[in-house]
C-alpha positions in Angstrom: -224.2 210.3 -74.4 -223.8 206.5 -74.1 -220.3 206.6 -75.0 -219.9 208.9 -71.8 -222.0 206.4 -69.7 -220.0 203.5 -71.0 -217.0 204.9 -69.8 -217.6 205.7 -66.1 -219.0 202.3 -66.3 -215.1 201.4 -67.1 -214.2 203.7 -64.5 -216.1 202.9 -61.8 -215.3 199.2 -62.5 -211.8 199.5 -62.9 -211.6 201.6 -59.7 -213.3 198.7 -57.7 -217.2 201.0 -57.1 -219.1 197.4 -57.0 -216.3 195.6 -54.8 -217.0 197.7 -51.5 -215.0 196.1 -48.6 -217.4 194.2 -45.6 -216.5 195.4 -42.5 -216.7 193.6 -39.2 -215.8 194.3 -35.9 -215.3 192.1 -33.0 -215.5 192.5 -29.1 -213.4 190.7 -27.0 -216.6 191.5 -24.3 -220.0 193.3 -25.5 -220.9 194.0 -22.0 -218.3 195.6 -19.5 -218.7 196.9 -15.9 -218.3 200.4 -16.0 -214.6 202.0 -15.7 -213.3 198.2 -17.3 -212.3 197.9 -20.9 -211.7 195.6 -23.8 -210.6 194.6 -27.1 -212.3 195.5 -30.0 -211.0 193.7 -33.2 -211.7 195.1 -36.8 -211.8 192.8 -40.2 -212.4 193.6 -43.8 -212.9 191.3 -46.7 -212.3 191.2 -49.6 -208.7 191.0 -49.6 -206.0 189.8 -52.8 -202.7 188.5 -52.4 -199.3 189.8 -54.6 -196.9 187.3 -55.1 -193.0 188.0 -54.9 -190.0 185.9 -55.2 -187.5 186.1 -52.4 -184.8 183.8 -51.5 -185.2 180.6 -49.9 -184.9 180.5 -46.2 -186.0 177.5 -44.1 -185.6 177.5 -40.0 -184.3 174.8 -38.6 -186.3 172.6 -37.1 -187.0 172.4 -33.3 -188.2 169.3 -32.9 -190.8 169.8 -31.1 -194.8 169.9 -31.5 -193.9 167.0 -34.0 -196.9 165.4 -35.5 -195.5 162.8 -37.7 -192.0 160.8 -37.8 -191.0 157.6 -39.9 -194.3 156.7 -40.6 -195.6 157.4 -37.0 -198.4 159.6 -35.9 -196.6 161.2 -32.9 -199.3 163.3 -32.1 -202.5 161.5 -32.5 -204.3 163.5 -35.7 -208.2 164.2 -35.6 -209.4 162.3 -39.0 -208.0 159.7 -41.7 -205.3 157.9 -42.0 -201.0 159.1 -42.6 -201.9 158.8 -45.9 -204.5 161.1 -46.1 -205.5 163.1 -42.3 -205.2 166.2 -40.8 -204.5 167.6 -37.5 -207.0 170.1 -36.6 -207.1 173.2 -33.5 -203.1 173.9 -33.6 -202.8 177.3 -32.0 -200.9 179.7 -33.6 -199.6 181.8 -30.2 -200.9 184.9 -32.0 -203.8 186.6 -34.1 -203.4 186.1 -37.5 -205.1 187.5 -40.6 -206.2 185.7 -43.6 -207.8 187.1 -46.3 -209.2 190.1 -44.0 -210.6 188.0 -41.0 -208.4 186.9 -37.7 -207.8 183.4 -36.4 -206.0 181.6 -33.6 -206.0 177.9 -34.8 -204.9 175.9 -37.9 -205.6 172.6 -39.3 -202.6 170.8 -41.0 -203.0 167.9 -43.9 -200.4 165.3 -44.3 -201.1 166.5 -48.4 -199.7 169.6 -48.0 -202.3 172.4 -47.3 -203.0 174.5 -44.2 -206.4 175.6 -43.3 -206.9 178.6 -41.2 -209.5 177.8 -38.7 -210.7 174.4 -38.0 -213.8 174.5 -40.8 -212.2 172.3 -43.8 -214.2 168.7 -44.1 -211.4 167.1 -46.4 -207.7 165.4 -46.0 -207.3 165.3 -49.5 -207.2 167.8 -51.8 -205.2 167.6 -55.2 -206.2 167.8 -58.7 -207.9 171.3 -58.9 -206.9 174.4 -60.4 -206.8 177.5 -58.1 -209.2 179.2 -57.4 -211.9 176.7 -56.5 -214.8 175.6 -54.8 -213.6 172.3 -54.1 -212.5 171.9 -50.7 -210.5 172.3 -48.7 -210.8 176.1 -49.1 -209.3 178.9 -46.5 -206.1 177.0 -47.2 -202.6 177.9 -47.6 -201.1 175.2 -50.4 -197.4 174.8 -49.3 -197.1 171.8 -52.0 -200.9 170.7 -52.3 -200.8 166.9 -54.0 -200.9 163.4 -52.6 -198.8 163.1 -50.3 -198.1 160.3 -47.9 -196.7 160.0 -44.4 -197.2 156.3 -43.7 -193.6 154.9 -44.5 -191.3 158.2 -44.1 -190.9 161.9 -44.0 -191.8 164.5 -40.6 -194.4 167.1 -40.2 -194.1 169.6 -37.2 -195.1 173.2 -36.3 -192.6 175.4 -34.1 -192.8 178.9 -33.4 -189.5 181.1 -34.0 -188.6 184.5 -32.7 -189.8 186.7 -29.7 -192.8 188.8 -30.0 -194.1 190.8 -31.7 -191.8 189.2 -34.5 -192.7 185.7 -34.2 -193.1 183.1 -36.9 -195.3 180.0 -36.9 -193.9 177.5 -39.3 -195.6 174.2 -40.2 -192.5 172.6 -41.4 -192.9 169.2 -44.0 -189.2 167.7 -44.4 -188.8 164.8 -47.2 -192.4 164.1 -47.1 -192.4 161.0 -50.2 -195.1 161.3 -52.8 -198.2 158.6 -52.7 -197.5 157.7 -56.6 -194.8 158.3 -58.9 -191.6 158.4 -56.8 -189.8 161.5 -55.0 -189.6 163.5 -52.1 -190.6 167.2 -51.5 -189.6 169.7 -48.5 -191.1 172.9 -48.0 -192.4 175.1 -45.3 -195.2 177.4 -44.4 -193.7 180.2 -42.4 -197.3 182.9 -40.7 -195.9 185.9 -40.0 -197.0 188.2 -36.9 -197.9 191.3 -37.7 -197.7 191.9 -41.1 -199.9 188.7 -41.5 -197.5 187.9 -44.6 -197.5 184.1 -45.6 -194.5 182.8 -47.0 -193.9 179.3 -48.7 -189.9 178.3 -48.8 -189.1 174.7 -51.0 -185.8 173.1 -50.6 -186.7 170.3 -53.2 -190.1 169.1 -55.3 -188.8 166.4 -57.2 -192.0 163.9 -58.3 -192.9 165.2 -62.3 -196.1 163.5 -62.7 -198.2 164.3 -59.5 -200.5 167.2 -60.1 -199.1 170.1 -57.3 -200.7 173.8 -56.3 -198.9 176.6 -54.3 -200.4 179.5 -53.6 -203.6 181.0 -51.4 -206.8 180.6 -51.7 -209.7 182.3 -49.8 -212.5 180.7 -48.3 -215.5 180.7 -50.8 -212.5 179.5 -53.3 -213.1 182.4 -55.5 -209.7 184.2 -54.8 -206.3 183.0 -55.1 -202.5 184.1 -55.5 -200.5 181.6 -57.0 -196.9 180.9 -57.7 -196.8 181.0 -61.6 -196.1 177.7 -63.2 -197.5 176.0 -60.0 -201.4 175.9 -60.4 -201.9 172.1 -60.2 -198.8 171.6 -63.0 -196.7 168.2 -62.8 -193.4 169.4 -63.4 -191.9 171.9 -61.7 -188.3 171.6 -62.5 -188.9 174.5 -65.1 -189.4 177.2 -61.8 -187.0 175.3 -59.8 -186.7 174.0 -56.5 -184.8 176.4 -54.0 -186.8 179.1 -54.2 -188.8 181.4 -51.7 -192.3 183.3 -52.5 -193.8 185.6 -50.5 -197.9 186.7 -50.0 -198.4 189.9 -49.2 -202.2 190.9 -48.4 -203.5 194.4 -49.1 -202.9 196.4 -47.1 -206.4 197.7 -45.0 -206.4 201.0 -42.8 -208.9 200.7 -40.2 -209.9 204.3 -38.6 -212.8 204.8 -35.6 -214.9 207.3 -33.5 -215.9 208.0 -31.2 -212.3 208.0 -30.3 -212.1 209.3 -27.3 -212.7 206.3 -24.8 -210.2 204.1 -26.9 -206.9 203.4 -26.6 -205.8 204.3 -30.9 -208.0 206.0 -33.4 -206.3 203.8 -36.2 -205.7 200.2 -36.4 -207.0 196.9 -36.4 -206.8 195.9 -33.1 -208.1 199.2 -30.3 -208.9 198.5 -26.1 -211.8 200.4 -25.3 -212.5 201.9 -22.0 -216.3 203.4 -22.2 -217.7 205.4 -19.6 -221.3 204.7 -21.0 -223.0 202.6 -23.4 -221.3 203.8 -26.9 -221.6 202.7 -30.8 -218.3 202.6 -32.2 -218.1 202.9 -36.2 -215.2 201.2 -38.3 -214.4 202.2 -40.8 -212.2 200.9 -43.3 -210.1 201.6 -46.6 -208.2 199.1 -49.0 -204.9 201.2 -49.6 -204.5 199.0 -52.8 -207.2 199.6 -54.7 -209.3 202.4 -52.7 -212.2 200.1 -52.2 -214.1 201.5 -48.5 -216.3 200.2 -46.6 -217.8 200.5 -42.7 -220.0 198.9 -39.9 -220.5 199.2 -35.8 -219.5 197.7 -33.0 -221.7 198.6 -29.8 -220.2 197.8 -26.1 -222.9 198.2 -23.0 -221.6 199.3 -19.7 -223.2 198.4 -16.9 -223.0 200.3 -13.8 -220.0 199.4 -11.3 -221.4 197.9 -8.1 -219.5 199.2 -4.9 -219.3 195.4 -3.4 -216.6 193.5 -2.9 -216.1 190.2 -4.7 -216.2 186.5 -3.3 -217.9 184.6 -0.5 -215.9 183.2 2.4 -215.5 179.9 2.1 -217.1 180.2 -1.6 -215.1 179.5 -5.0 -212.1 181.6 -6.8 -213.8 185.1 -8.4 -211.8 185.4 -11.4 -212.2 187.9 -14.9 -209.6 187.7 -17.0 -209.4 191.0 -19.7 -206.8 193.2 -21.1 -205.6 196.2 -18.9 -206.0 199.6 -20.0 -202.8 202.3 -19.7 -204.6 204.0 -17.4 -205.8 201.0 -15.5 -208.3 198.3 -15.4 -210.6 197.7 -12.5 -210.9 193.8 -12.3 -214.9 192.7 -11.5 -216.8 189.4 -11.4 -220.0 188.7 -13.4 -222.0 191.3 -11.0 -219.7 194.3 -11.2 -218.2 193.5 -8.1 -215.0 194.5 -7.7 -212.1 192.2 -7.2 -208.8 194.5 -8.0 -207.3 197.1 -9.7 -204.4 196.9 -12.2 -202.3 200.0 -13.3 -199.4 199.8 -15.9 -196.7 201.1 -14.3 -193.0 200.9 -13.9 -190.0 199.8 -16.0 -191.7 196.7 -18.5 -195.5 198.2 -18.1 -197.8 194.8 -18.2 -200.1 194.5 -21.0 -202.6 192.7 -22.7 -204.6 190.1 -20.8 -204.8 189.6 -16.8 -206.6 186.7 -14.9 -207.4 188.2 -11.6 -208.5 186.3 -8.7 -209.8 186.9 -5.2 -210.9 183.6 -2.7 -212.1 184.7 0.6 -211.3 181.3 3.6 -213.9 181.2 6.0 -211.8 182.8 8.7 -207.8 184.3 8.9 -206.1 180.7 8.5 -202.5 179.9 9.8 -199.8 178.6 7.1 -196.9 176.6 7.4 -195.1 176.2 10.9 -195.8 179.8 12.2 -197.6 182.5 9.7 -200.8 183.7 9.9 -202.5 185.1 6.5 -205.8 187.2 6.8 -208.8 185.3 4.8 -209.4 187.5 1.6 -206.1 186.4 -0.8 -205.5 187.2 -4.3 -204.0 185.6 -7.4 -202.9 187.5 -10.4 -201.4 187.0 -13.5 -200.8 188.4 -17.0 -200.6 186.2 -19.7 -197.9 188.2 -21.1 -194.4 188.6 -19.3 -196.0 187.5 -15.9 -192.4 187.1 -14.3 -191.2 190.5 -15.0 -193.9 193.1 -15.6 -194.8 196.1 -13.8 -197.4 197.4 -12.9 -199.2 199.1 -9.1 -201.5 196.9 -8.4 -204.3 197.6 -5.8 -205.7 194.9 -3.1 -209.3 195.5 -1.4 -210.1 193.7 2.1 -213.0 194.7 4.6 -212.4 195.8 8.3 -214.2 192.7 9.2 -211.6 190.8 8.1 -208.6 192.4 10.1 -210.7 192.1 13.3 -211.0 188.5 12.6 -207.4 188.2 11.8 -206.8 189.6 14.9 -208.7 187.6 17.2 -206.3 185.0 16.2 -202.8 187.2 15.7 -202.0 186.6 19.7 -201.9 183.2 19.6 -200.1 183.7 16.5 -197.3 185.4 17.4 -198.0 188.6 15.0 -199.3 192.4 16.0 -202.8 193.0 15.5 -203.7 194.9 12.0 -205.4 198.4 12.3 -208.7 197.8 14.0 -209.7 201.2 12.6 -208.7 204.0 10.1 -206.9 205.8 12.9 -205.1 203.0 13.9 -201.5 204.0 12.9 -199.8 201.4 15.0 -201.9 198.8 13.5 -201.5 200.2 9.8 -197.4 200.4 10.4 -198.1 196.4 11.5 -199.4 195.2 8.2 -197.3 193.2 5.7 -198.5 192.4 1.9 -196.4 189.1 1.1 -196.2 188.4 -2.5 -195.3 184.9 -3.5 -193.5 184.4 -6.9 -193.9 181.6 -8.9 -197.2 179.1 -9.1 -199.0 177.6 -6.4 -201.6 177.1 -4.3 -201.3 178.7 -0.8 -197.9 180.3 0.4 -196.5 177.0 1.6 -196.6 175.8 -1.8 -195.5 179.0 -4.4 -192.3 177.7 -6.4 -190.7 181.0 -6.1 -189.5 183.5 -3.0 -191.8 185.6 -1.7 -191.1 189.5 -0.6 -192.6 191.5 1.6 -193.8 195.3 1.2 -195.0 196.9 4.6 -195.2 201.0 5.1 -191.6 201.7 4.7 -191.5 200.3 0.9 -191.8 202.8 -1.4 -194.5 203.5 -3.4 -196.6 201.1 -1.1 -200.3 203.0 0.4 -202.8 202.0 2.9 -205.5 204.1 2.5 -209.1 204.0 4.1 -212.0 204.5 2.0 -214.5 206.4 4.0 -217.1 206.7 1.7 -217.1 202.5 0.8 -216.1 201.4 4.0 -213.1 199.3 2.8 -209.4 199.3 2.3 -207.4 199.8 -0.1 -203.8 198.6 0.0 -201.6 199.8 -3.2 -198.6 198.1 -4.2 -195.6 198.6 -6.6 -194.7 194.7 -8.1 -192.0 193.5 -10.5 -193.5 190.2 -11.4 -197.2 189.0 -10.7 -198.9 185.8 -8.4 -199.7 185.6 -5.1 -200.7 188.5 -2.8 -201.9 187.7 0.8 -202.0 190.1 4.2 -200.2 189.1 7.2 -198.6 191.5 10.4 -195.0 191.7 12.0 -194.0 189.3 14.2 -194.5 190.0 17.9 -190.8 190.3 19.3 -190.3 187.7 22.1 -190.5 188.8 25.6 -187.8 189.2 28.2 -190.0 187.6 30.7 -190.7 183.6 30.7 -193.1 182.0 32.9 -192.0 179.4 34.6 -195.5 178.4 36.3 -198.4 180.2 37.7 -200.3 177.7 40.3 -203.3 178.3 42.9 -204.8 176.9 45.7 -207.7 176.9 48.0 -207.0 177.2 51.5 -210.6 177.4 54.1 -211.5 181.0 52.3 -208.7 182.1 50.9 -207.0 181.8 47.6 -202.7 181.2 47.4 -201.4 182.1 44.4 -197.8 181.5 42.9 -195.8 181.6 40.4 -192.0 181.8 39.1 -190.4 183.5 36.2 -187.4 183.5 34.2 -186.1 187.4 33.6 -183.2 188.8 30.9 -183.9 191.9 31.1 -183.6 194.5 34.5 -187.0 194.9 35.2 -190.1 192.8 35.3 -193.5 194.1 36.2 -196.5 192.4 37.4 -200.4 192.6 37.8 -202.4 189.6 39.3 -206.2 190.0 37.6 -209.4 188.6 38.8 -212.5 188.3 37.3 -215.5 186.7 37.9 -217.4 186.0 34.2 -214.0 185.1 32.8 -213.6 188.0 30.2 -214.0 191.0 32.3 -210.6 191.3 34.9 -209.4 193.8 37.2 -206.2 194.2 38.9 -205.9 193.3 42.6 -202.2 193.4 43.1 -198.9 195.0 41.3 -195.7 195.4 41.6 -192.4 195.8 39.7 -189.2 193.7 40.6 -185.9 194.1 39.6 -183.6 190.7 37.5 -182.5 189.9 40.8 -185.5 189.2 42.4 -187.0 187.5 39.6 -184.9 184.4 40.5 -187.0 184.1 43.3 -190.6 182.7 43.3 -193.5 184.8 43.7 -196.5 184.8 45.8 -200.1 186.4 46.8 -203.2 185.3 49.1 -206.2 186.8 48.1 -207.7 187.1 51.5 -211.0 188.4 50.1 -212.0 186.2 46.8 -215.7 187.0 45.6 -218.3 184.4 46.3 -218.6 182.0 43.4 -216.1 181.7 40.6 -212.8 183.6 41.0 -210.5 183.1 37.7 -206.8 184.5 38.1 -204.1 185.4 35.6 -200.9 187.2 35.4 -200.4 190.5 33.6 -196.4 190.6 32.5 -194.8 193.6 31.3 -191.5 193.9 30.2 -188.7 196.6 30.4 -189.7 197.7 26.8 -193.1 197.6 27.4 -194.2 194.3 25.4 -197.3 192.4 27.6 -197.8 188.8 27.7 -200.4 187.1 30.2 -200.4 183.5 31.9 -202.3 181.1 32.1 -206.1 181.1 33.7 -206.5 179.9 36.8 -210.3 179.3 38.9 -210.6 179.0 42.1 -214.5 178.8 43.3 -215.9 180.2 47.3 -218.3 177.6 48.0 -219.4 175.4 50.0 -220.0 172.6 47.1 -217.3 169.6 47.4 -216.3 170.7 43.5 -213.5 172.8 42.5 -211.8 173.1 39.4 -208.0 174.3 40.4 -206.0 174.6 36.8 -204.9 173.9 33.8 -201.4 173.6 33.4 -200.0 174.5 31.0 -202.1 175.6 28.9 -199.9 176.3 26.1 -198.3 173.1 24.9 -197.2 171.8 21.8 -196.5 167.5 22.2 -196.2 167.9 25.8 -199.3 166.6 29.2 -201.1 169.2 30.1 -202.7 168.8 33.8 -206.1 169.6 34.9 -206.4 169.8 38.6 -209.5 169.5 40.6 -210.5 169.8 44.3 -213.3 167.6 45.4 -214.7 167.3 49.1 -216.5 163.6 48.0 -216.0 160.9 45.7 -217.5 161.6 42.6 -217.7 160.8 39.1 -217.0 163.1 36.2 -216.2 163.3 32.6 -213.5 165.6 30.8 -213.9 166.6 27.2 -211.4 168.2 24.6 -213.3 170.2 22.0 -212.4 172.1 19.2 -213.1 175.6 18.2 -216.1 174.6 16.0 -218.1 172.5 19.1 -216.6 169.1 17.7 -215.1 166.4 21.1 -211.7 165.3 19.7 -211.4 163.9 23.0 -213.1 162.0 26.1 -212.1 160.2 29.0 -214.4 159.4 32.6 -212.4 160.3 35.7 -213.5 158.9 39.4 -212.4 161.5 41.7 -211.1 160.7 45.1 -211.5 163.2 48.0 -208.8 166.3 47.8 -206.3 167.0 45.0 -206.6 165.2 41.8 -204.6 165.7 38.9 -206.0 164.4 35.5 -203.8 164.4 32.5 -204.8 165.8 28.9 -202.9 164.1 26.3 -202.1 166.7 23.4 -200.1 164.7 21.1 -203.0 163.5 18.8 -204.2 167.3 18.4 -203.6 169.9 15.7 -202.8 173.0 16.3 -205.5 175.6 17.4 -207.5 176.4 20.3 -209.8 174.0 22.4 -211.9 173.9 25.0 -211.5 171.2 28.4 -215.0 171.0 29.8 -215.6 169.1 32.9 -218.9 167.6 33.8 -220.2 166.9 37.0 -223.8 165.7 37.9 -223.5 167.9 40.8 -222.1 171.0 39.0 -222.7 173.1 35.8 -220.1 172.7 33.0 -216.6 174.1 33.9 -214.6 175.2 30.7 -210.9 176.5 30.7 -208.9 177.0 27.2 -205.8 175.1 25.9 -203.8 176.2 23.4 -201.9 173.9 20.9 -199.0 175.7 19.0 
């Protein structure tokens, strides 16, 4: 009976029973808004190396990323001295797996070793047999021995190849020995994928310095090693032009629940949970049948039905891998920012950053353009001038209606003030700016524009969240930001619309410029300034247009009578004049005009009626309350016409406010284009 014991003792051992794999698994995020995903990255350890000959094959060099020339640190290195230092936190431009657990960064040693991660404490390292406990451990030895950069030799990392086949190589090139003459030149080639390390030496031609190549893990307990080159002297008996390649064992990772991730095999799986959910790992070594398993749990929290970002508040950005389905894009509260669905001919993958930044109000760029106030930024990391993908855009109704307070003045068509706006749906224009930048006056790319008649491109109202939701098909990600067409200009130019005060009645006149064959008119009145009513019309053909206009409003209502023009075109397009106010009163004060009230460098003239010599003082202000201007005026009796200089002003709307001691306030708006 203890013979039988004994040997499934030998069994059991030789099949690896004790040497169970340790499983880990890693979440890109542990917590996730509901409907978003992530990566979930699976290790095991332990993991052995087999060593294979293969023939020597260096990459030229790029010259770049160089970290030592001639006995000059190029790149400044973290610790020690170029004959003994190391360079630490290189990034490798992908994942890579070393003995069963993924990194992004290397360190580099002048002796010859690379260190996956950034955890070794030494710059040395020769004299040891592998495996050891001696650091540096974690370590790759391309020719581990005491090396010495001060006087000659270069050391550089390049990356060759396109993904998914890329290779990092830390390439040392006739890198002298510290003692005992000769040069070596070897490098370390990582490669993506298969997470195979391969060591390629052109030449090793010191005899007496102790030298190691091989892997090592990072306890120091495992190694593969090139035979003949475990801290030997003399290598000329395994020669010099060789190749060797270390392949790791090969683990198949397998999960479940399955059905919320994107693979039920591999080591690397995006997850897109529609609850809280425990995933299990688990994992076989395909070499020697050793198993082993562990969890990873994701918590979802609920979605909030809010839009991100503040106005006038800072960028809102989360930056995750999309899902093929799609990815909803939300700030730290759930929030929602944007959505991103793969779509298209070169589907985008892998990791967005997706940005939204509300201005405080719809802000015009540039010379003529006016962009609403909530814009957006988006870009993968991968492919982000040529990926595809239909990308939706959120934006409040609040937002339009204050883009269109300002899209007259503008020169664009108002967007929809409502979901059954059709005309102000067919208005709206997404402009997408290619490139980088800041704001659409600075992208380093063209920009094109997608409106209702680009296929594939939705405006949709959602009823039940109050918002809208704008879905775009885009070739190459950036800037996003709403705008409306241009208003076409009108056939009908005012050449001046002036008034005057005559005992009680009010003249009005004015002049036009026509091209096309009709011009129609209505003269408005109002007595609050926003409210107007029409008190005379009439159409007139191009002929007559050439011929100054006129009307006496016989009947003007007690107080404050303001006055403006109505203008419609033969295509039906409306423009309006300038505001004119005339006041019925006895007082001695009367502001007549400003003209014109649209200027861009140009006077602008206010005109005031006074019965008495009086004092008064006219203010420019801007749309926030702030006097950009001032200036005190002594009126003489009748006509006076006070000029507002405009040069020094940007462009926007103000406000010229008379003040009288004998009056209120009088206000009348100038526009600066």
């Amino acid at each position: 009976m203890k013979k039988i014991y004994f040997l499934l003792a030998a069994v059991c051992l030789s099949n690896f029973c004790l040497a169970q794999l340790t499983v880990t698994g890693f979440a890109n995020n542990s917590t996730i808004c509901s409907g978003n995903s992530t990566m979930i990255t699976a290790s095991a350890t332990p993991v052995s190396y087999s060593v294979t000959s293969i023939p020597n094959a260096l990459i030229a060099d790029y010259g770049i990323n160089i970290l030592a020339d001639a006995g000059v640190a190029i790149t400044s290195f973290t610790v020690g001295n170029l004959n003994d230092c190391r360079w630490d936190n290189i990034p490798i431009p992908f994942t890579f797996t070393y003995f069963g657990n993924p990194y992004s960064t290397v360190n580099i040693s002048s002796n010859g070793w690379v260190g996956l991660g950034n955890t070794n404490s030494t710059t040395t390292g020769a004299g040891f047999v592998l495996p050891s406990a001696t650091a540096p451990n974690n370590t790759i030895h391309g020719v581990t021995a005491n090396l010495t950069l001060a006087a000659a030799g270069t050391l550089e990392y390049f990356t060759d190849g396109f993904a998914p086949n890329r290779t990092f190589v830390i390439s040392y090139q006739a890198v002298p020995f510290f003692s005992g003459g000769g040069t070596t030149t070897f490098q370390i080639h990582l490669i993506e994928g298969s997470n195979i390390v391969e060591i390629h030496t052109t030449s090793c031609s010191n005899i007496t310095a102790p030298k190691a190549q091989g892997v090592e893990n990072a306890a120091g307990t495992v190694a593969a090693v090139v035979t003949g080159r475990n801290n030997t002297t003399n290598w000329s008996g395994t020669g010099f032009t060789d190749g060797y390649r270390f392949t790791p064992d090969v683990i198949n990772f397998t999960w479940s629940p399955s059905g919320t991730l994107s693979s039920s095999t591999g080591s690397v799986v995006t997850a897109t949970p529609t609850a809280t959910t425990t995933y299990t790992i688990n994992a076989v070594n395909a070499s020697n049948g050793a198993t082993g398993s562990n969890t990873v749990t994701l918590t979802v929290d609920p979605a909030s039905f809010t839009l991100a970002g503040t106005a006038g508040g800072p960028s809102v950005c989360q930056n995750i891998s999309v899902g093929g389905s799609g990815t909803n894009y939300r700030d730290g509260n759930c929030n929602l920012i944007a959505k991103v669905t793969p779509a298209g001919g070169s589907p985008v993958t892998n990791s967005i950053n997706t940005c939204t930044t509300i201005d405080l109000n719809a802000t015009k760029r540039g010379t003529s353009d006016l962009y609403a106030a909530r814009k957006y930024d988006i870009e993968p990391i991968l492919n982000a001038a040529t990926a595809t993908a239909n990308v939706t855009l959120y934006f409040l109704q609040s937002e339009f209606n204050d883009f269109n307070t300002r899209a007259n003045d503008s020169g664009h068509k108002p967007l929809p003030t409502g979901p059954l706006d059709a005309t102000g749906i067919n208005n709206l224009v997404l402009r997408q700016f290619h490139g980088t930048g800041t704001n659409p006056t600075n992208y380093t790319g063209t920009y094109v524009d997608f409106t209702t008649g680009t296929a594939g491109f939705i405006v949709n109202w959602n009823a039940t969240q109050n918002w809208w939701e704008i879905t775009v098909p885009v070739n190459g990600f950036s800037g996003f930001y709403i705008s409306s067409a241009k208003v076409p200009p009108l056939s009908i130019k005012l050449t001046y619309f002036k008034g005057t005060q005559t005992e009680k009645k009010h003249f009005l006149s004015w002049k036009v410029v026509c091209t096309s064959a009709e011009a129609r008119f209505e003269l408005q009145r109002s007595t609050d300034g926003s409210n107007y009513t029409p008190i005379y019309a009439f159409a007139a053909s191009k002929d007559r247009c050439e011929n100054p206009f006129d009307f006496t409003d016989a009947v003007p209502a007690e107080g404050k009578n303001y006055y403006r023009l109505k203008l419609i075109d033969v295509d039906g397009k409306i423009s309006f004049s300038n505001t004119l106010l005339l006041t019925q009163k006895t007082a001695y004060f009367d502001l007549v005009s400003l003209y014109p009230n649209v200027v861009h460098n140009q006077i602008s003239v206010l005109k005031i009626n006074t019965a008495k010599k009086e004092n008064i003082t006219v203010s420019v202000s801007d749309f926030t309350g702030r006097v950009v201007q001032k200036q005190m005026i002594s009126l003489q009796i009748g006509l006076n016409q006070i000029p507002v200089q405009t040069t020094g002003l940007s462009a926007g709307i103000f406000n010229v406010t008379v003040y009288s001691g004998n009056s209120k306030p009088i206000s009348l708006k100038l526009i600066k284009q």
